[in-house]
MARMIKE-211875 format. One record per residue (C-alpha): x negated, y negated, z negated. Coordinates in steps of 0.05 Angstrom, whole numbers, plus 5000, padded with zeros to 4 digits. Layout:
residues N
XYZ/...
END
This chain:
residues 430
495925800286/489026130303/490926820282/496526880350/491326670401/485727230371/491927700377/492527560446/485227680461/484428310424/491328540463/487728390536/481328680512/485129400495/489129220563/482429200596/479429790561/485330180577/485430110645/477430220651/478230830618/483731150666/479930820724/473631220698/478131900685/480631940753/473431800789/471432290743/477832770767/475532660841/469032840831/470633490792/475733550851/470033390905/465433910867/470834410870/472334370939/464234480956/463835040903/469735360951/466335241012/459835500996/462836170966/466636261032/459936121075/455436631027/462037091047/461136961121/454037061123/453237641077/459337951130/454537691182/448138081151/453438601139/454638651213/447638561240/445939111197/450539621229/449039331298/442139551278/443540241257/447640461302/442240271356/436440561325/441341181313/443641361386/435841151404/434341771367/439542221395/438141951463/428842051452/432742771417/436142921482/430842761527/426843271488/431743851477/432543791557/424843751575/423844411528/430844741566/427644641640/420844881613/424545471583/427845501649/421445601698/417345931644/422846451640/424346471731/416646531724/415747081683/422647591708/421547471782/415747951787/420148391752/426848231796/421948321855/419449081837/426849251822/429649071894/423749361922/425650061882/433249961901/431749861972/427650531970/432950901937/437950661987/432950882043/432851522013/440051712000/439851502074/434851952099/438952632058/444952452080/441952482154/438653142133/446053452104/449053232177/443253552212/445154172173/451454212183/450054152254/444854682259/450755182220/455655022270/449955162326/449055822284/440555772295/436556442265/433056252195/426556262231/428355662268/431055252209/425655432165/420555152220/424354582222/425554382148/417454482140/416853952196/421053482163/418153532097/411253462120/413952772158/416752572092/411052692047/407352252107/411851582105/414751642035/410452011986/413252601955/421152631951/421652981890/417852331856/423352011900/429852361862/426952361796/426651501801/433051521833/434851761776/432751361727/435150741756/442051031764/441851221689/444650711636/440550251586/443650571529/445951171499/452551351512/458651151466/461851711432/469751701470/465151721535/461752331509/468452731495/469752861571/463553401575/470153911561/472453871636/471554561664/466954751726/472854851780/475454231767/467753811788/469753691855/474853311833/471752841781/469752251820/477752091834/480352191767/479351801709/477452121648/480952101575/477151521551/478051091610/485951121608/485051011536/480850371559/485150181610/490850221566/488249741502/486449251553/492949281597/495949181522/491548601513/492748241571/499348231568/500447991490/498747311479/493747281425/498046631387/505746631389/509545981416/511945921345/506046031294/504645261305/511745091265/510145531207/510545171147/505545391102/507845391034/504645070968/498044920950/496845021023/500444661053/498343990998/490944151030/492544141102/496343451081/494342761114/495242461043/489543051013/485543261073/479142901076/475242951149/469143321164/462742971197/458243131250/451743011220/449843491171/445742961129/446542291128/441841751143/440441321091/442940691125/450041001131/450041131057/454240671004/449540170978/452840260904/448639830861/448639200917/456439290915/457739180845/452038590834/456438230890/460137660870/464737490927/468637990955/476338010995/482237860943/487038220987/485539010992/490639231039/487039081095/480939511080/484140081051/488140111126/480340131164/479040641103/486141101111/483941041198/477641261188/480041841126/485142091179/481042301230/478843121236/471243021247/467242331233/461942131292/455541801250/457141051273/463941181231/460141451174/457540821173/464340531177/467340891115/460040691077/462039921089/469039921071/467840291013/462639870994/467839241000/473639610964/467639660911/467538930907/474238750908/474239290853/470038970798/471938220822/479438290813/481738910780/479538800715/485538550683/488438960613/495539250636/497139460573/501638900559/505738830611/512839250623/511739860665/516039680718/510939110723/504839540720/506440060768/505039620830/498439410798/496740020785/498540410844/493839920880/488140110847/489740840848/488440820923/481940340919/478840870874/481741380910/478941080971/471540990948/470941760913/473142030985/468541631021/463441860974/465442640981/466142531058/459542251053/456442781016/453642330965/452542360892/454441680862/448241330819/449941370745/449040690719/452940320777/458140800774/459240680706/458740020718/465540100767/469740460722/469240040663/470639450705/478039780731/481739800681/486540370661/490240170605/497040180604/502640110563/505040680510/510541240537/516441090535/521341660548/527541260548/529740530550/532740280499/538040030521/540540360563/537641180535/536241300607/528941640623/524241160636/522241290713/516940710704/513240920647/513341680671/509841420741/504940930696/502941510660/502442000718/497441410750/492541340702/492842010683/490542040763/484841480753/481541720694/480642410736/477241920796/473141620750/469642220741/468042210818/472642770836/479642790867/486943030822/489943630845/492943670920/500143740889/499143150851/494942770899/501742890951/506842740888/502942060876/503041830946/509342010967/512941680896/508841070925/510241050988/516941441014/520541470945/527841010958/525740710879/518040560902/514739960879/516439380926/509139200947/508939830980/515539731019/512839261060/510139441135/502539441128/504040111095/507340501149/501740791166/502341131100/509241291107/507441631188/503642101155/508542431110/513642361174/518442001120/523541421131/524640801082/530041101034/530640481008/534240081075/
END
């Protein structure tokens, strides 16, 4: 009789217990929830406001960089228009004396060639030798009165009708000409001017680049070089400031970066593309690469090795062109990555994949996965080192990735055209 009625109250005790404990699990559920959600929302806002700092940095730069260049301006044009009047200053005493000496000359070659008339006339008037000689005396004593001497006279028009410089030797080969033929010098050109004449008549006429040399297609490694996928861009600015450089060890000690690379590595393959880099998109490149950084030691750390190689090739791929990315920035740069940061990088993407395979098993086909698994890390391992693979391979890589009709599937997609505009290829795989 008394042992059913303790039953019952050790039954609604356990009832009661039961439910207080799944009451106090899902409080305890919401808050972990609640905690969560602010955990969430203060990463993002650290990401806004270190993007913020990001961009009020560059703001900053690239004022205080075309402030100098505008104070260098000002200065390189002050020091032109001093150069300017120091040098008017200095040659127009110079330019004065010579007009004054060509103005004399002229008046002189006037003055003979009304003495030559006046003796021609006097022949014709057939005067006795007595008479001329009289006359000549007169007129040289009313030269030597106005004008000075006039052999002084002849021996400056002489000089100043002389050239600077000694004579080239094709001008010099014309002193053969014989005596009877003097008169007739003045109206026919020499050996060496027809020669002249002729090279630059031949000159003129050939255009100095064919319509066609523009189509050539230059074979080999060549052509890999000249290659949007393998040419890198030069930049303006001989060195760098050291506000546009890539802030290596601040990239990898941050712990928030973008998930999603694609995005950045299209401002990096815009800015990579172009011939010759202004300093504000130096800066640019520093940034991005500095967020592919990031992104690179937040999220590509994951062992490959496990996974089937038509699995890993996509992965992989992606961080092929993230590393990729950051050692051309670095090269375009002209900047020697810090040791212990960069090592700090590399070990965090990982390049382990899984063993060669050479045929499937099944099937005894070749393996085109585990051939373009191997060909990629074969491609990072050289990157980690800071420098680029070959140009052949550099253009093999790219192109399997992006124009091959068997590439991975990620890179099918749209946000990589830009890739594929380069090459000039079409999706083989529509």
């Amino acid at each position: 009789m008394y042992g059913r009625p303790l039953r019952r109250q050790k039954q609604r005790k356990q009832r009661k217990l039961r439910l207080e404990l799944t009451r106090i699990q899902r409080q305890l559920r919401r808050r972990v929830h609640r905690e969560q959600q602010l955990l969430w929302q203060l990463q993002q806002q650290q990401a806004q406001l270190q993007q913020q700092q990001r961009d009020q940095r560059k703001l900053e730069q690239e004022y205080a960089h075309w402030r100098h260049l505008f104070w260098q301006q000002q200065l390189q044009q002050q020091s032109l228009l001093q150069q300017q009047v120091h040098h008017h200053l200095t040659q127009r005493p110079e330019q004065h004396d010579w007009l004054q000496q060509k103005e004399q000359a002229q008046l002189l070659y006037a003055q003979e060639d009304g003495e030559r008339q006046e003796s021609m006339q006097e022949g014709e008037q057939q005067v006795t030798p007595q008479e001329e000689r009289e006359r000549r005396r007169e007129k040289a004593k009313g030269k030597q009165e106005e004008h000075g001497d006039p052999e002084l006279w002849e021996d400056e028009e002489r000089q100043l009708l002389q050239p600077t410089g000694p004579l080239s030797g094709p001008f010099l080969e014309d002193e053969w000409i014989a005596s009877d033929s003097s008169k007739h010098v003045a109206t026919q050109p020499n050996t060496s001017q027809q020669a002249l004449q002729a090279s630059a008549d031949a000159i003129t006429a050939r255009p100095l680049i064919s319509e066609g040399s523009f189509k050539q297609v230059i074979p080999g490694h060549a052509a890999a070089l000249v290659h949007p996928f393998v040419r890198l861009p030069k930049r303006q600015v001989k060195k760098v400031p050291e506000a546009f450089r890539i802030n290596l060890r601040r990239a990898v000690a941050t712990g928030v970066g973008i998930r999603n690379p694609v995005p950045l590595l299209q401002r990096a393959h815009d800015l990579l593309l172009q011939e010759v880099l202004l300093p504000g998109h130096v800066g640019d490149l520093a940034r991005v690469a500095e967020d592919l950084i990031v992104h690179a030691v937040n999220y590509q750390q994951q062992d490959l090795s496990q996974l089937q190689a038509s699995r890993v090739v996509e992965r992989m791929g992606m961080r092929f062109l993230v590393l990729d990315a950051v050692v051309s920035a670095f090269i375009v740069i002209g900047q020697e990555p810090e040791e212990e940061p960069w090592k700090l990088l590399t070990n965090a993407i990982s390049h382990a994949v899984p063993r060669p395979a050479q045929v499937r098993p099944a099937t005894g086909r070749p393996n085109v996965s585990s051939n373009r698994v191997q060909e990629l890390t074969r491609a990072m391992q050289i990157l980690k080192t800071g420098k680029r693979p070959n140009p052949e391979d550099l253009l093999s890589i790219k192109r399997m990735l992006f124009c091959s009709p068997s590439c991975p599937l990620g890179f099918r997609k749209d946000e990589f055209d830009r890739w594929r505009e380069d090459d000039k290829c079409t999706a083989g795989w529509l």
